[in-house]
VEXDREN-2710 file (C-alpha; in Angstrom, 1 decimal):
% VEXDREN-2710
k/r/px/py/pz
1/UNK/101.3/147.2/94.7
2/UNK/104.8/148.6/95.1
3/UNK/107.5/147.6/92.5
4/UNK/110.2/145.8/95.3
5/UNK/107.0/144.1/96.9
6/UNK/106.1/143.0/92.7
7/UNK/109.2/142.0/92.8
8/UNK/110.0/140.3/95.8
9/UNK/107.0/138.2/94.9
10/UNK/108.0/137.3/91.5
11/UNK/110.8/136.5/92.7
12/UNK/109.2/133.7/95.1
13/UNK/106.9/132.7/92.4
14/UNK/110.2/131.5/89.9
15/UNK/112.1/129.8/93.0
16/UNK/108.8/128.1/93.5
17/UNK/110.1/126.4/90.4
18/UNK/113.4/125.0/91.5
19/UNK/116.6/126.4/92.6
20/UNK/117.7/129.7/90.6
21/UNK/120.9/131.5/90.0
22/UNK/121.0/135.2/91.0
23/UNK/122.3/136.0/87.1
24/UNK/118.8/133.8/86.4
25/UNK/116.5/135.8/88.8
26/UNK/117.8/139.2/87.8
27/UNK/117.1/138.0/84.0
28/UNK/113.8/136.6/85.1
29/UNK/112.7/139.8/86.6
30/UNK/114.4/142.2/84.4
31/UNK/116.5/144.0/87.0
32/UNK/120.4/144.7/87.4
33/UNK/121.8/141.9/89.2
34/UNK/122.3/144.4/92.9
35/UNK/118.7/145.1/92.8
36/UNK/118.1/141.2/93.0
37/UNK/120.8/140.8/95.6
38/UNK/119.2/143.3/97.8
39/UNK/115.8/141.2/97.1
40/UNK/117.0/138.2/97.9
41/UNK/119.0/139.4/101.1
42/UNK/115.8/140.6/102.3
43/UNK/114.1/137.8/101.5
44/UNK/117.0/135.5/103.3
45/UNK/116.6/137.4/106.5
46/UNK/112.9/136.6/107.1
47/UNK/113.7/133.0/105.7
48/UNK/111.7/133.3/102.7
49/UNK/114.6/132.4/100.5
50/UNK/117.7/130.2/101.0
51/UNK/120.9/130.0/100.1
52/UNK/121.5/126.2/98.5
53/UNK/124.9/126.2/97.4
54/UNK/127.3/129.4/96.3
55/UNK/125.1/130.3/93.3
56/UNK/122.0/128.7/93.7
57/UNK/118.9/130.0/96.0
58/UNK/115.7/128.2/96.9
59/UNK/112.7/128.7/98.9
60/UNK/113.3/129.0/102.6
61/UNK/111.4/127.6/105.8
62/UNK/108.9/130.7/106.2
63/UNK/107.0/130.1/103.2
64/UNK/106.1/126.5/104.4
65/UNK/105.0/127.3/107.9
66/UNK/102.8/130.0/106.0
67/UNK/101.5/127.7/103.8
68/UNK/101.0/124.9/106.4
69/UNK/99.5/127.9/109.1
70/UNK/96.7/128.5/106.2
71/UNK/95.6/125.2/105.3
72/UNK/95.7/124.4/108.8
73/UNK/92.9/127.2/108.9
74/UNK/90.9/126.0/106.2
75/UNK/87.6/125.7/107.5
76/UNK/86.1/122.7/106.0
77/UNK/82.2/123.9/106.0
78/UNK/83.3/127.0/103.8
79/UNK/85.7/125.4/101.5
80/UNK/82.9/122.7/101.0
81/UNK/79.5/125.0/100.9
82/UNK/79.6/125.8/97.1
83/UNK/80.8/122.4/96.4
84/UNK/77.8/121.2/98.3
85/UNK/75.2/123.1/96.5
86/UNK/76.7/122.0/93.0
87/UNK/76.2/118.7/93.8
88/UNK/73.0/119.5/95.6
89/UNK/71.5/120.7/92.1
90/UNK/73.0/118.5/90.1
91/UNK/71.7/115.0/91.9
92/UNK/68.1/117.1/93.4
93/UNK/68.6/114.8/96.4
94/UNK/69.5/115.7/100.1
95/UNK/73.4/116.7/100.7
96/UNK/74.8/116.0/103.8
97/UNK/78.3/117.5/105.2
98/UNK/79.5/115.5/108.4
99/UNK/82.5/115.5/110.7
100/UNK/83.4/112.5/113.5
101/UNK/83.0/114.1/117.2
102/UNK/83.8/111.5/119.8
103/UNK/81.8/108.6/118.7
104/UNK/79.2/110.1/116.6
105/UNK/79.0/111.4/112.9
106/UNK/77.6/115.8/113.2
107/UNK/76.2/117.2/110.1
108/UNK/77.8/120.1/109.8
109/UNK/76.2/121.6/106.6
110/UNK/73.3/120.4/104.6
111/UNK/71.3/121.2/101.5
112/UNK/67.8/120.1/101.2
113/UNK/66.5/117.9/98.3
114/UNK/64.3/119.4/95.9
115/UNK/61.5/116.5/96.3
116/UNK/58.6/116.9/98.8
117/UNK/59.5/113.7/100.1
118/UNK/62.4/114.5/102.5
119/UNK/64.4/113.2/105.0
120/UNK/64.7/114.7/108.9
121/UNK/67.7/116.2/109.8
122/UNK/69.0/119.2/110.3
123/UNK/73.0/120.7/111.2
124/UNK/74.0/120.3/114.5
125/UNK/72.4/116.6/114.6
126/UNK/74.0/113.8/115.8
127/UNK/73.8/110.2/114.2
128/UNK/75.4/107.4/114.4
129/UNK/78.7/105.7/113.0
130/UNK/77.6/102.4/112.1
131/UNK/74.8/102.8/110.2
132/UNK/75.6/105.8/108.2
133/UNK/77.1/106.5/104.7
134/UNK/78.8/109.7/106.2
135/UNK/80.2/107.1/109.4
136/UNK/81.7/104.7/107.9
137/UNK/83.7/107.3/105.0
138/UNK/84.8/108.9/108.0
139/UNK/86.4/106.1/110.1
140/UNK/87.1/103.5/107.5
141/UNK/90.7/104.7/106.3
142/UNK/92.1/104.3/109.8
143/UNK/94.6/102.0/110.8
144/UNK/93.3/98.6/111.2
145/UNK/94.1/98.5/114.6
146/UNK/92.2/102.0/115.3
147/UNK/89.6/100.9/113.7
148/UNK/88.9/97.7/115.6
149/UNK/89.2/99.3/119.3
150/UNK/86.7/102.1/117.9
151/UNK/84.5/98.9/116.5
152/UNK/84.6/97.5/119.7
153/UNK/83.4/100.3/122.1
154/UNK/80.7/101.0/119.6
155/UNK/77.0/100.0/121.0
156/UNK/75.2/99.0/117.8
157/UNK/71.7/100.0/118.4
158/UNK/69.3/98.4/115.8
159/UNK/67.5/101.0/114.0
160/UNK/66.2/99.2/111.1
161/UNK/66.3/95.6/110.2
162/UNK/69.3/96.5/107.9
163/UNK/71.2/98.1/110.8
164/UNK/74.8/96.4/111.3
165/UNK/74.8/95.0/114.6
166/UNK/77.9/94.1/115.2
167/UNK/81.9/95.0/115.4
168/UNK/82.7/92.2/113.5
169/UNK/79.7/93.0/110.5
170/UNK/81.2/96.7/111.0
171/UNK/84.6/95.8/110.6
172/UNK/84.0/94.0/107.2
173/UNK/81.6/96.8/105.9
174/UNK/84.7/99.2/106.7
175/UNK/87.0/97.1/104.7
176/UNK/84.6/97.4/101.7
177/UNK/84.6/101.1/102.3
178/UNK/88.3/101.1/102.1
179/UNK/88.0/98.9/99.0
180/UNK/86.0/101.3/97.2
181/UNK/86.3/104.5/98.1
182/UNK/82.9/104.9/99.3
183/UNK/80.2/104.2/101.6
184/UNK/76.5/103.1/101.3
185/UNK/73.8/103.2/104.0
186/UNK/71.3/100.5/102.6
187/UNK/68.4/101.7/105.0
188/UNK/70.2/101.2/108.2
189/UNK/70.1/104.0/109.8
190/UNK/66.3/105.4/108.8
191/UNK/64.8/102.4/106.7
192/UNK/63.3/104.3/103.6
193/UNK/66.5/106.4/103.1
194/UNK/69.0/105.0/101.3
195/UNK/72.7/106.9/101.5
196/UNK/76.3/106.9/99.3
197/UNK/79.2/108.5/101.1
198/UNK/82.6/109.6/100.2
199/UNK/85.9/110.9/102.7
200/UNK/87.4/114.7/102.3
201/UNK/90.6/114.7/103.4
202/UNK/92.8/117.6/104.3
203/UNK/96.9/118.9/102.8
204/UNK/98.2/115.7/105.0
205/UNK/95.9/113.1/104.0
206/UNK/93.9/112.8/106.8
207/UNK/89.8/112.1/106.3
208/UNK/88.6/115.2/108.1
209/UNK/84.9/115.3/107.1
210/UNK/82.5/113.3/104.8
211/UNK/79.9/114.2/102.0
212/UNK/76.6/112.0/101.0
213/UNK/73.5/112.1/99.2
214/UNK/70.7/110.2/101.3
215/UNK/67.6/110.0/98.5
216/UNK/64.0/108.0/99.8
217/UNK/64.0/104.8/98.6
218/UNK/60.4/105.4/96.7
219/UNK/62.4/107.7/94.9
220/UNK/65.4/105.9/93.7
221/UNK/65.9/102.1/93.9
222/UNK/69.6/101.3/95.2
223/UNK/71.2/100.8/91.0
224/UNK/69.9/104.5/90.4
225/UNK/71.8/106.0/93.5
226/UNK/74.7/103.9/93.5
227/UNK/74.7/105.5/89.7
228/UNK/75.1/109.0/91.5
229/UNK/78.3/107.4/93.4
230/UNK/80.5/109.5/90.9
231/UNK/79.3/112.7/91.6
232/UNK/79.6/112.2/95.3
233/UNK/83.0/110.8/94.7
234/UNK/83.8/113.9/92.4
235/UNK/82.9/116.6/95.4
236/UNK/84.5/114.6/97.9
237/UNK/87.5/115.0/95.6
238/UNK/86.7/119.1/94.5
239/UNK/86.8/119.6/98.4
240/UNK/89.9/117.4/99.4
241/UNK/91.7/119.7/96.6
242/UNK/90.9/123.1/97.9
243/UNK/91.8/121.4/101.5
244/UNK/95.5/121.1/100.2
245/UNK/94.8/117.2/99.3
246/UNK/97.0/115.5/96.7
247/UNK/95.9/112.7/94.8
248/UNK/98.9/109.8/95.2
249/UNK/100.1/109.5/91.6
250/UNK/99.0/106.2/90.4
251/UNK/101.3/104.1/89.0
252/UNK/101.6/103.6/85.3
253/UNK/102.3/99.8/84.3
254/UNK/103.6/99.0/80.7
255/UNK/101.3/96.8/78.9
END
């Protein structure tokens, strides 16, 4: 690498900090104070850098369109694979990876379950919303009013006997999604698969896929995969990170 691009990238790296002096950056990066100034004029002029005040420099505009421009690339089925496989191994159940295209959940990714007995599916299916884990973590964080014109159009086949049937049943499973932070599929959509969902969410919040583990019922009763709901949770989360996601800081009450 050459020593002004070393530079100019250290350089980026300490503003990324906070605002800096030049007398600060030139310390920070061991150079005479004109070799900084040329940096940091070079810098200005494809906006990397700013200048905040007479003596003080920050991070310009450029570096955030880069840095939106490449999470907006992200591609959610590649960040998630490895993630996938983990859990995959971990659980020995089925993993699912789904997205929301028009009104039905796709399964974009999948890994199989160790166990003979398996469930059908494969990627590029199409399933339902209302009756599946990876459905309802999808839609269940939209705006109440969102929610209940997409509840509404919705034509409830019934699938199983467990199958909700219904915006209004919908609607108050959603809120419990919401509640939670998860979704379960008690055998609605196939009725000896049982599901637990989670939401991945991108660098602006947004749910933009969903991961489950969908395990027979002869299996594991319902308390034994609900126990798994961590793990699912956990991915979820390990994905949402690389995505750009940032956990709202919770707030800390003194006792």
């Amino acid at each position: 690498m050459s020593q002004s691009l070393k530079r100019g990238l250290a350089m980026l790296t300490a503003l990324a900090a906070g605002p800096r002096t030049l007398d600060q950056l030139a310390q920070l990066l061991g150079v005479h104070k004109s070799t900084a100034m040329r940096l940091l004029r070079t810098l200005e002029a494809g906006r990397f850098v700013r200048r905040e005040d007479v003596h003080h420099y920050r991070l310009g505009s450029a570096l955030f369109d880069l840095a939106h421009q490449a999470l907006e690339d992200l591609d959610v089925r590649g960040v998630a694979r490895r993630h996938l496989v983990e859990l995959g191994e971990l659980s020995g159940h089925t993993v699912h990876l789904a997205i929301l295209e028009d009104d039905q959940v796709v399964y974009i990714d999948k890994v199989d379950s160790k166990h003979p007995v398996r469930m059908y599916s494969r990627i590029g299916r199409r399933a339902p919303v209302h009756c599946t884990a990876v459905g309802k973590a999808l839609v269940a964080d939209w705006p109440a009013q969102q929610r209940r014109q997409f509840a509404e159009r919705l034509a409830y086949p019934k699938l199983t006997a467990n199958t909700l049937d219904s915006a209004e049943v919908f609607l108050a499973e959603l809120d419990r999604v919401r509640a939670r932070g998860y979704a379960v599929d008690r055998g609605e959509h196939e009725d000896f698969i049982h599901c637990v969902g989670a939401p991945i969410r991108n660098h602006r919040g947004d749910v933009v896929a969903a991961v489950s583990l969908s395990v027979p019922k002869v299996l594991l009763d319902l308390d034994g995969l609900l126990r798994l709901v961590d793990d699912v949770l956990r991915t979820a989360a390990e994905v949402s990170t690389k995505l750009g996601w940032q956990r709202p800081p919770r707030n800390h009450h003194s006792h």
